[in-house]
Each structure stands twice: as structure tokens, then as C-alpha cells.
C-alpha positions as CSV (number, residue, x, y, z in Angstrom):
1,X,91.3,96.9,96.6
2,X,92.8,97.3,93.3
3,X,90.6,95.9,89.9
4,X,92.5,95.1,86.7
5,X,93.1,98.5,85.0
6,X,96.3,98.8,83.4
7,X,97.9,102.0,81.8
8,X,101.3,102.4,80.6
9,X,103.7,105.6,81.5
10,X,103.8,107.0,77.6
11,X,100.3,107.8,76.2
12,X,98.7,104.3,74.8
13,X,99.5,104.0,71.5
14,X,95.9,102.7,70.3
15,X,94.5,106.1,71.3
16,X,96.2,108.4,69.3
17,X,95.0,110.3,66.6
18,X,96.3,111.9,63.5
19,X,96.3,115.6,64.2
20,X,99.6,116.0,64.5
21,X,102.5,117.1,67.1
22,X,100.4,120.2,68.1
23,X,97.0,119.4,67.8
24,X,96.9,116.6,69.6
25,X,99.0,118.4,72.4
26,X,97.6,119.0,76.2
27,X,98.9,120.5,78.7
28,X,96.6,118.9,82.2
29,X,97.1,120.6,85.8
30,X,96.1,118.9,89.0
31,X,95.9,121.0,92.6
32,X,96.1,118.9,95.1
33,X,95.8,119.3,99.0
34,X,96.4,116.3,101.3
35,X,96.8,115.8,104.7
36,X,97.5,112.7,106.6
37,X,97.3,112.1,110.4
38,X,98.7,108.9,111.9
39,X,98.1,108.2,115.9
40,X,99.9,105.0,116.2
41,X,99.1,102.9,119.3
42,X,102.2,101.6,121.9
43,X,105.3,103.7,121.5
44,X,105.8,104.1,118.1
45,X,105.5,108.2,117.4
46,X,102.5,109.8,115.7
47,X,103.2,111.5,112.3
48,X,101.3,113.6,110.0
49,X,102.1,115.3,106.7
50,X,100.2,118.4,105.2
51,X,101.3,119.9,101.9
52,X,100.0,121.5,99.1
53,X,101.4,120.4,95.4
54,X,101.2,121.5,91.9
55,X,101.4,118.8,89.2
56,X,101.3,119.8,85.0
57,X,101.3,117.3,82.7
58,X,102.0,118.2,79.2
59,X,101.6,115.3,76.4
60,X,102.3,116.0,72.6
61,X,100.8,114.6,69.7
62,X,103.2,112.6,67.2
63,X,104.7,114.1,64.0
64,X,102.5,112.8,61.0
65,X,104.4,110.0,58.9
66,X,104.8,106.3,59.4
67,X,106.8,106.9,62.3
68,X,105.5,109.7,64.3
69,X,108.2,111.3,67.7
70,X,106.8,113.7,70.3
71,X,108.1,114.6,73.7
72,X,105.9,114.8,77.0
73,X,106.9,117.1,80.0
74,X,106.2,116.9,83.9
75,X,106.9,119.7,86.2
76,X,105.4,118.9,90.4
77,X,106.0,121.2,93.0
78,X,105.1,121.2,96.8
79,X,104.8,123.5,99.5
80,X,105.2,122.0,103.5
81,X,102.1,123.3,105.3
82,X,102.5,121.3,108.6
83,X,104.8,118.4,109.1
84,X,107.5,119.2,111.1
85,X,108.4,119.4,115.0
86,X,109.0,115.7,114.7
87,X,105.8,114.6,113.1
88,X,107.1,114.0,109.3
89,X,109.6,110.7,108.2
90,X,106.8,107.6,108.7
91,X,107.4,106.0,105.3
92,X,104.1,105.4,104.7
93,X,103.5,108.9,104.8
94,X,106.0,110.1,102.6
95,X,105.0,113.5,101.5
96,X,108.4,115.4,102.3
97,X,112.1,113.4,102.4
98,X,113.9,114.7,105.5
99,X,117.1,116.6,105.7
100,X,120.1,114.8,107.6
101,X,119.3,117.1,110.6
102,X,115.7,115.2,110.5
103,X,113.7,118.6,109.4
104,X,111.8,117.8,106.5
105,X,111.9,119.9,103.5
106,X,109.8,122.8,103.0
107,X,109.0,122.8,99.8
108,X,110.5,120.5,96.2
109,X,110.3,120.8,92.4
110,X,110.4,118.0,90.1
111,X,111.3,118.1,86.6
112,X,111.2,115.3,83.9
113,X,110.8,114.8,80.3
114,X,110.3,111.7,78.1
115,X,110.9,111.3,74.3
116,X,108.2,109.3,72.2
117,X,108.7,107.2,68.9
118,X,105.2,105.7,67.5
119,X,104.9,103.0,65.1
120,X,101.5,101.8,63.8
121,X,100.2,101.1,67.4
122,X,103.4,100.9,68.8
123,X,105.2,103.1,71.2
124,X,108.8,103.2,72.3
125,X,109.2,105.8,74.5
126,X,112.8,107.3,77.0
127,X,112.6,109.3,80.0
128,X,110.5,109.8,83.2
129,X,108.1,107.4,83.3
130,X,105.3,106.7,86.0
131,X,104.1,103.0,84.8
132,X,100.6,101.9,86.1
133,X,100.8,97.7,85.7
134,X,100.5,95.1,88.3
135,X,103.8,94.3,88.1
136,X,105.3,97.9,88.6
137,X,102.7,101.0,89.5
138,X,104.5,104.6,90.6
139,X,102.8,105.5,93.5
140,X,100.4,108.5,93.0
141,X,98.7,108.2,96.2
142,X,100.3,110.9,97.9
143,X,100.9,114.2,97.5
144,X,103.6,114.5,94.5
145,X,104.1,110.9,92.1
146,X,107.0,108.7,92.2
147,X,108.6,108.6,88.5
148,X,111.5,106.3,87.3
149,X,113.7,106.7,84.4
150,X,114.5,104.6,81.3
151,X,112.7,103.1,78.4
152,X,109.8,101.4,78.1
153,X,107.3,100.2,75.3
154,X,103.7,100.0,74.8
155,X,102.1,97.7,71.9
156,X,98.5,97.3,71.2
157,X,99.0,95.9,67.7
158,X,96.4,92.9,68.1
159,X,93.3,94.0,68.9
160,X,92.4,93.2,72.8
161,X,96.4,92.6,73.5
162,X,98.4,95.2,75.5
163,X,102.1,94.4,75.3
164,X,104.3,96.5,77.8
165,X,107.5,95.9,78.5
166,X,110.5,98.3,80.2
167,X,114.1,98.7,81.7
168,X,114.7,101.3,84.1
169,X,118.1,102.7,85.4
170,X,116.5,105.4,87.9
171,X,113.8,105.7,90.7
172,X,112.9,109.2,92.0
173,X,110.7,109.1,95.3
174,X,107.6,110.6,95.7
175,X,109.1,112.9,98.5
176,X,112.6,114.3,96.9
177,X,114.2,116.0,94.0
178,X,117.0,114.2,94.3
179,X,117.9,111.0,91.7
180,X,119.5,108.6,94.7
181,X,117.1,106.0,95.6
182,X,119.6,103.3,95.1
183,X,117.7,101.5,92.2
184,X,120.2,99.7,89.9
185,X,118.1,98.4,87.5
186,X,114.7,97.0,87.0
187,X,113.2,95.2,83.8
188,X,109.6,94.1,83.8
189,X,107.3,93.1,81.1
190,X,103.9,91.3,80.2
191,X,100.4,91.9,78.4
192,X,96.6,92.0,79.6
193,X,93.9,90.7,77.1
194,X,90.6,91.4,76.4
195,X,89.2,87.9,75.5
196,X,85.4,89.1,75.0
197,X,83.2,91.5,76.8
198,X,83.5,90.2,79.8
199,X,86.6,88.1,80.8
200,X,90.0,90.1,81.1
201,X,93.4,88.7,82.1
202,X,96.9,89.9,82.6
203,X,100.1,88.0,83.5
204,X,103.2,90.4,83.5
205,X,107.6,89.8,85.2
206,X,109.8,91.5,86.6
207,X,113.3,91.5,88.1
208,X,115.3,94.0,90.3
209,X,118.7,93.5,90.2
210,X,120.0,92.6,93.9
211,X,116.6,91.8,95.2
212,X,113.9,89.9,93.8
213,X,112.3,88.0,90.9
214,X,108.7,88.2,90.4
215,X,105.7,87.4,88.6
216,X,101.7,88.5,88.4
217,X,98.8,86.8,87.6
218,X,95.2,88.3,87.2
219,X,91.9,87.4,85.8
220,X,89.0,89.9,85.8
221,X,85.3,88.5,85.0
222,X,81.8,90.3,85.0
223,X,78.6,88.6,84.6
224,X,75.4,91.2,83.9
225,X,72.3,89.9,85.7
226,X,68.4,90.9,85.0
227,X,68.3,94.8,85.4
228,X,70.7,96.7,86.6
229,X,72.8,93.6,88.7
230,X,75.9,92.4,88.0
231,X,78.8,89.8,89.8
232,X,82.1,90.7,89.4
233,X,85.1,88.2,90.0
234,X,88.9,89.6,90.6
235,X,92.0,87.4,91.1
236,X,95.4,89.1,91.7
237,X,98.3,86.9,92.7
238,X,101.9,87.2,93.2
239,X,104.9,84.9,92.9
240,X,108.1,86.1,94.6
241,X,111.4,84.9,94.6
242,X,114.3,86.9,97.0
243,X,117.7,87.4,95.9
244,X,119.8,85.5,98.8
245,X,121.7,88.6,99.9
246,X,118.6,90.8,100.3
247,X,116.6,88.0,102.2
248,X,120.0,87.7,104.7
249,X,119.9,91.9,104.9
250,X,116.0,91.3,105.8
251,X,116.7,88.2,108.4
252,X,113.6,86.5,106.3
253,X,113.0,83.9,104.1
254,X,113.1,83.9,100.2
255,X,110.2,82.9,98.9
256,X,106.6,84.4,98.9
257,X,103.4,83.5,97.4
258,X,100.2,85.9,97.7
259,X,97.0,85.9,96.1
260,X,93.2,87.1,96.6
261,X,89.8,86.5,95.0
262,X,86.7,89.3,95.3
263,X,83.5,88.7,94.7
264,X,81.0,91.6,94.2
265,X,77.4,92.0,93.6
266,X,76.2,95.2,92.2
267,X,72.6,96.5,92.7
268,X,71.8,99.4,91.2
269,X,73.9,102.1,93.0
270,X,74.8,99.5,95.8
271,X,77.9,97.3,95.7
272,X,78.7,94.0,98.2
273,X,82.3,93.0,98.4
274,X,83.5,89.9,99.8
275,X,86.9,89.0,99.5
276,X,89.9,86.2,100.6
277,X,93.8,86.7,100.2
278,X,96.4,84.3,101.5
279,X,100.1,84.6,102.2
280,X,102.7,81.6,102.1
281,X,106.1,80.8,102.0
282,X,108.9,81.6,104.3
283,X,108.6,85.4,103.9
284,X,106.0,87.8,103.4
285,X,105.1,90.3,99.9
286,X,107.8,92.6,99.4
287,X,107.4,95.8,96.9
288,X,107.5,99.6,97.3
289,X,110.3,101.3,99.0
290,X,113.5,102.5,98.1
291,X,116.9,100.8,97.8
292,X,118.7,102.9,99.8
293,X,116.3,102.7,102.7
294,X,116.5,98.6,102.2
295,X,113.1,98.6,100.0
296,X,112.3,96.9,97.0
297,X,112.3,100.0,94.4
298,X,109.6,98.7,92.4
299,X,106.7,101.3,93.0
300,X,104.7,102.5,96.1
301,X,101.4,100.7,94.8
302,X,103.0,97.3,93.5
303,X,99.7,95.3,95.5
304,X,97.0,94.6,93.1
305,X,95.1,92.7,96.1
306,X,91.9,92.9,97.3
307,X,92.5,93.2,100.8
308,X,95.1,96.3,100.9
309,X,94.0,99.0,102.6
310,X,96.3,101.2,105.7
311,X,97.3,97.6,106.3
312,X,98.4,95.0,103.2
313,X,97.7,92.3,105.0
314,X,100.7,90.9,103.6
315,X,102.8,88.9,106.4
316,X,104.2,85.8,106.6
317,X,101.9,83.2,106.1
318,X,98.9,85.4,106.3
319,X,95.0,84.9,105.6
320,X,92.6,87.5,105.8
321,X,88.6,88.1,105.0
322,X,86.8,91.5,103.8
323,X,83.8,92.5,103.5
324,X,82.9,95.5,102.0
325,X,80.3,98.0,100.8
326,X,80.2,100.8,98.6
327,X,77.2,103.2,97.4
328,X,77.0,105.8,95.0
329,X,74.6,108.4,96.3
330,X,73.6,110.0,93.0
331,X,71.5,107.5,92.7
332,X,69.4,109.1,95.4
333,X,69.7,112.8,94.1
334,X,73.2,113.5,95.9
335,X,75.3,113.9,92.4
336,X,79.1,113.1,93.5
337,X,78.8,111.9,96.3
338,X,79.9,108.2,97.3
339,X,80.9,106.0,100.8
340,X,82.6,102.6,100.8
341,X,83.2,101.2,104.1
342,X,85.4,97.9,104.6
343,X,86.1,95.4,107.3
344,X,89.4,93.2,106.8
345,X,90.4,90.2,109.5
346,X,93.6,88.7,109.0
347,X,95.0,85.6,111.0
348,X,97.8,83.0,110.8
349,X,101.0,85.5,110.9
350,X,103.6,84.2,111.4
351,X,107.0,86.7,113.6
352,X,109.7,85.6,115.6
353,X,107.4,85.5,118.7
354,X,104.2,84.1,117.2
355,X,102.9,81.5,114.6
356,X,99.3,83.3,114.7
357,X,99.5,86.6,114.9
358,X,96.1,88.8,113.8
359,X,94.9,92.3,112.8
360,X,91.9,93.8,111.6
361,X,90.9,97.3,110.1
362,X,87.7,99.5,109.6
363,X,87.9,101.3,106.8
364,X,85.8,104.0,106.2
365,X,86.1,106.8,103.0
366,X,83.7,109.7,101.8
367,X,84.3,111.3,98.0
368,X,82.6,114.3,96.9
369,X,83.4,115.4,93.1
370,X,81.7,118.7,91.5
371,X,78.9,117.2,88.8
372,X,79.0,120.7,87.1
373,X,79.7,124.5,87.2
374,X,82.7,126.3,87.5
375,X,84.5,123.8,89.9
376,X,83.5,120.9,88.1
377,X,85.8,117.5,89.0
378,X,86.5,119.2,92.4
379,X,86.9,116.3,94.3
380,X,87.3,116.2,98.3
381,X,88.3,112.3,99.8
382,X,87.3,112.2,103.8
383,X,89.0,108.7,104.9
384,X,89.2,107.2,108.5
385,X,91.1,103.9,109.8
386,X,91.1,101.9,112.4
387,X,93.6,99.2,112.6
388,X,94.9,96.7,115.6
389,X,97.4,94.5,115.6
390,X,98.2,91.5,118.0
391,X,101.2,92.4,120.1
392,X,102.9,89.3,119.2
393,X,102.9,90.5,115.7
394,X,104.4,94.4,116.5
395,X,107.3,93.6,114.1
396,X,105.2,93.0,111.0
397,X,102.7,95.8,111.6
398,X,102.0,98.7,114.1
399,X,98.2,99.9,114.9
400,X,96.4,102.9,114.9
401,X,94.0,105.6,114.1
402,X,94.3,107.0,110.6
403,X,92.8,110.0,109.1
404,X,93.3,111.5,105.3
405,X,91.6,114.3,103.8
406,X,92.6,115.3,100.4
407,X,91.2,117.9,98.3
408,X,92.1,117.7,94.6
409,X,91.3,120.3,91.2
410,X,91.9,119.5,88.0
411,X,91.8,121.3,84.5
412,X,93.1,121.6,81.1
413,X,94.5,124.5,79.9
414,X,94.8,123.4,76.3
């Protein structure tokens, strides 16, 4: 359900300013509180995570000259609160890596830096990196972020044209302290342009050595209507090419081709989603993961497609419809509060015991943020799931009931 919004790891280089190394530093803190309850269905285990993390981000300004350097800093920290007695390791979980016993960790600290070069409005920058681009997004969606190491540049030297390109030597999960993911390297690059107002697109590459090729396409267009209407349009698509060994490791095929089209009608504070994706080829969309754990390594939110929810809908061969609906309640006197609710049918999987396999999921989320006071941006995320899967497909997808609650706080100290 992901729109084409695209962010590099080092701070864009069109948005700095010229106050200098210190006074354009910031040092930004985010509390965050998240609990996720998984009761899957047949005899696959239930799991849920509860933890508590800590996150400071600290971003310098550039020294003043034609070529400006700075250096960024980020320190995360989490505390267990629930999670063991058998309940932690489901991978799509992830808050706490377990130990080889199988208890998960109690507690982790991350540390990374990264070291900045600017030129005009360009930046080169080395270090921990957490990339958000179609083609390569750290996953932030749990409790602590995944970060990778290496370099990676950022180049907004035409105006409307974001050039981003990287090569990375290092993935760190989301769940450990530890530097042993088993990434050897990954190299990815691409742009997004603005062409006017209202018609974005994006095309971006990648390659991880061992495992795949692969390539991204999107297109973003908004047309305003009388008053306060509007259609949005949003393609995403994926082309995917496995490297032979990996697809033997997987007992799949090599190549995948996935793509989805939204449509959405805003009213007001009312918004009506209807969406397709499709899946072909002889395997389905590989991305996230880790390398050691047979994954791809390139980033726990790598689906820019409309119809990924607790389910991807990404198997083999794959169709699936949405439709959605969202509201923003301030629009009726409730400031910061908002409900989306989304129902997803896929069809057509193709397993080992099936050449139409099927799932569907309800999806249903609450957000609360703080309009003002002294816990302004408080924000509380009330989600529930429902998903069920064919049991001619159990080896693509399990089914369940799925509940998240997060609570998150964040605030500047300087």
C-alpha cells in the first residue's frame, strides 16, 4: 500500500542550508512501544513480540565552502518486555534475534555513524545507511530499523531529478547487534522525476551478488477535481531475475514479474481505493530477509505494491483485488484521529499441490496523533488482521489473526 515517496539514507542534498556544521545540526529522539500478537491457524506456533526501543538520530550541517563534510550519528536501544517462553523467532515479527539456546535477547544497542561530503546538490556519503527507494527500503516497521553499510550518493542537481545510487558491503538486522547477516554485496541505483505538478515517475536497479537482479518501475499521477476531489493513479512493478544457485537452494524457478495499479478517489476527508496486482513467472517476488537465513538481504520493505499488507500477495503466479477505504476524522471535529480498512482477494497461486491456490485479508488500522500540547505527535496505531489461506497453498503462506499496537513519541532536543 506503498505511494511513490522516495528518501535517501544521507540527508537530501537539495534541502540543506548554509548555516553551517552546527547550526544546521539536530539531534531527533523517537520512543517507541510496539507489540505484535500473531495466532496462526493449523499447527504453525503463535508468536508475539513486546519491546520498548529508544532511537536518536543526530544529523549535522556541512562545513561552509564549495565542498561542505559533516558526520551523522545513530544510537537504538531495546528492552524485551514479553516475548519469550517460545513465543519470539517468527520472521515476520522480528523484534529480538534469538540466542542459539532459542531465548531471545533481552535487550540490544546499535551504534552507527556515517560520514558526508556535499557538492553543490550533491551528496556522497560512507557509513550506516537506512535507504528508503523502491528498489532497496530498510525496514523501519518494527521496533528498532534495519541499517546497511557502505556508500551511497544522492544528486538533485536538475531540478525535479533525484539521482541515487549505492554499494553496500554490510546488512545489520532490525533484531541484532551483530554485523553477520551474510550480505556480500549489493549495488543499486536509479532516479524519480517530477515531470509537472502532477505526474511522478521513478525507475531504479539493483543487484545482490549470489541472488538476484532486479529492476523497478513506477508512475504516480494525481488529477484535482471540482472542490475538494481528487483521482489518484499508482503503478509499482517489479522485474526479477534469480541467480541459478539461489533458485536451486529455493527448489523455485528464476524468474518473476510483479506489478499493481491503484486507483483512488478522494472526497473531502474520505478516500476509495481500488487496486489490481499480478504475479508471473516461474517463481514468486523475493526481497527482505537475510542471507544467512536464505533471504534476499535487500531490505524488510522492498514491496512498493498496492496490495501488501500482513500478506504480500506475492506467490507464484498470483492475482489479487483490494478495496479499500480510509477517513480522516478531523474533518468531523476528532483532530488526529484516522481508520483505513482494506479487503484483499488473491487467486491463481500456483505450490507444488495446487495451480489455484487463494487467500484473502481484512485489514483493519486505527491512528491517533496529539494535534497539540505537551504530547504533541504522540501517535498510538491500533491494527487488526484477518488472513486465510487455501490449504493447498500452506507452503506459500500461513493464516491467522493479527494484532499490533504501537505507541510512538517523538521530539527534538536541538
Amino acid at each position: 500500500m506503498t505511494t511513490l515517496t522516495l528518501s535517501s539514507g544521507a540527508a537530501f542534498a537539495a534541502d540543506q542550508t548554509d548555516g553551517g556544521f552546527i547550526n544546521d545540526s539536530h539531534l531527533n529522539v523517537l520512543l517507541r512501544n510496539a507489540f505484535i500478537n500473531r495466532d496462526y491457524k493449523g499447527d504453525s506456533r503463535d508468536r508475539r513480540e513486546w519491546g520498548q526501543g529508544v532511537i536518536a538520530n543526530f544529523t549535522s550541517g556541512f562545513t561552509q565552502g564549495p565542498v561542505g563534510f559533516g558526520i551523522d550519528g545513530l544510537a537504538q536501544y531495546a528492552v524485551r518486555l514479553d516475548g519469550g517462553r517460545g513465543r519470539s523467532g517468527a520472521g515476520g515479527i522480528d523484534f529480538f534475534s534469538q540466542d542459539n539456546d532459542g531465548t531471545a535477547k533481552h535487550d540490544l544497542a546499535k551504534f552507527g555513524a556515517t560520514a558526508k561530503m556535499r557538492f553543490s546538490h550533491t551528496v556522497l556519503s560512507y557509513g550506516t545507511q537506512r535507504p528508503v527507494l523502491p528498489i532497496i527500503t530498510s525496514d523501519d516497521s518494527r521496533l528498532l530499523s534495519e541499517t546497511y553499510t557502505g556508500f551511497m550518493l544522492d544528486s538533485q542537481e536538475v531540478d525535479g531529478l533525484d539521482v541515487s545510487a549505492g554499494y553496500f558491503t554490510d546488512e545489520q538486522r532490525k533484531s541484532d547487534d551483530s554485523h553477520n547477516s551474510g550480505l556480500k554485496n549489493l549495488m543499486f541505483g536509479g532516479a524519480s522525476y517530477q515531470f509537472n505538478d502532477q505526474l511522478r515517475g521513478a525507475f531504479y536497479a539493483s543487484n545482490v551478488q549470489d541472488v538476484l537482479n532486479k529492476q523497478y518501475l513506477g508512475l504516480n499521477y494525481k488529477q484535482p477535481l471540482a472542490g475538494d476531489q481528487s483521482l489518484d493513479f499508482d503503478f509499482n512493478g517489479y522485474n526479477s531475475r534469480l541467480d541459478p544457485n539461489y533458485a536451486k537452494s529455493l527448489d523455485t524457478g528464476r524468474s518473476n514479474t510483479i506489478w499493481s495499479l491503484a486507483t483512488s478517489y478522494n472526497l473531502g476527508i474520505h478516500t476509495f481505493k481500488i487496486a489490481y496486482q499480478q504475479s508471473s513467472g516461474s517463481t514468486g517476488y523475493h526481497y527482505g530477509g537475510y542471507r544467512n537465513q536464505g533471504g534476499v538481504g535487500d531490505g524488510g520493505n522492498t514491496i512498493w505494491l498496492s496490495n501488501s499488507y500482513w500478506s504480500d500477495f506475492n506467490g507464484e503466479d498470483e492475482r489479487s483485488w483490494q478495496l479499500a477505504y480510509s477517513v480522516d476524522l478531523s474533518g468531523i471535529g476528532v483532530n488526529g484521529l484516522s481508520y483505513d480498512v482494506a479487503y484483499v482477494r488473491g487467486d491463481n497461486i500456483k505450490t507444488a499441490a495446487t495451480d489455484n491456490g487463494h487467500e484473502h485479508e481484512f485489514f483493519n488500522q486505527l491512528t491517533y496523533k496529539v494535534p497539540q500540547g505537551p504530547a504533541k505527535d504522540l501517535k498510538v496505531k491500533l491494527r487488526f488482521s484477518t488472513l486465510r489461506v487455501s490449504s493447498d497453498a500452506s507452503d506459500y503462506n500461513v493464516g491467522g489473526e493479527e494484532v499490533r499496537v504501537y505507541v510512538e513519541y517523538p521530539f527534538a532536543l536541538f
